[in-house]
C-alpha positions in Angstrom: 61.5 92.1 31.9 58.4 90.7 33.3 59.0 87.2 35.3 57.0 85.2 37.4 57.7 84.1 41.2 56.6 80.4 42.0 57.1 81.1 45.4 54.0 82.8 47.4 54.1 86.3 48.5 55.3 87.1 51.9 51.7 88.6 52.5 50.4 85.2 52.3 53.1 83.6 54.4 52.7 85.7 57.7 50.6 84.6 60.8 48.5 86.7 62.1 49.2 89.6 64.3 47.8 89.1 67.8 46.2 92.0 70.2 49.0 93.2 72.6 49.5 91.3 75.7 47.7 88.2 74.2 49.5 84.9 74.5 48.9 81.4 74.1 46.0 79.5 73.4 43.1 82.2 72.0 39.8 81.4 73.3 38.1 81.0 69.7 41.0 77.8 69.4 40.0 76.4 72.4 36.1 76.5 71.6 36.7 75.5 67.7 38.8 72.4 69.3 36.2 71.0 71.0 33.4 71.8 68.5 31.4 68.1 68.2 33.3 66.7 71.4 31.6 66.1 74.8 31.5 69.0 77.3 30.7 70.0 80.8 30.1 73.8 81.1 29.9 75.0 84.4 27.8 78.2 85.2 27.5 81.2 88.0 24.5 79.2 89.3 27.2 76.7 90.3 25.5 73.8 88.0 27.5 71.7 85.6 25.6 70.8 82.1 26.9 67.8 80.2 26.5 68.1 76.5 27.7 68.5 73.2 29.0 71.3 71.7 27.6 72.1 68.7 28.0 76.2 69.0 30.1 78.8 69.6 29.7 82.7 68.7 31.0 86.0 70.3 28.6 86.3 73.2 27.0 82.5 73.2 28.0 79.3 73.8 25.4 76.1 72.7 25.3 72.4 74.1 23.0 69.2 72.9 22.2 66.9 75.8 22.0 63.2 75.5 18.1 63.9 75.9 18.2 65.9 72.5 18.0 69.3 74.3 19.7 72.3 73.2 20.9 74.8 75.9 22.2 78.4 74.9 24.5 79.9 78.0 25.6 83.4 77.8 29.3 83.2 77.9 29.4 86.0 81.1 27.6 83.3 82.9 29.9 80.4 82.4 32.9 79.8 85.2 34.5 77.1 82.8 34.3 74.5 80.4 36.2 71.2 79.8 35.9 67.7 77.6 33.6 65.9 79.3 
């Protein structure tokens, strides 16, 4: 007897495992949060950009300044960011 199940797999119903010892907020969240929003990113150099942030990959992190310009920072040079 074949039936069908209207209610989805369990596969499809778990979260996601996390890495061991990982807890909380995960840094791609935080970043994909504040995608489009107003940022100041302060590096190693000690200087705080103000910007937009219209990019985020593994290693980079990109801002658009009211002027139009686009900075790339390297993440291992940035001491934090915040919503500007």
């Amino acid at each position: 007897m074949n039936t069908l199940s209207t209610t989805p797999s369990s596969s499809y119903t778990k979260k996601p495992r996390l890495a061991p010892y990982t807890y909380g907020v995960l840094s791609a969240d935080f970043y994909a949060r504040h995608v489009g929003q107003s940022v100041n990113v302060a590096t190693t150099t000690g200087k705080i950009f103000k910007g937009v942030l219209i990019g985020v990959d593994q290693y980079d992190i990109i801002i658009r300044q009211e002027t139009g310009l686009e900075l790339l920072f390297s993440k291992g040079n940035v001491v934090y960011i915040h919503r500007g």
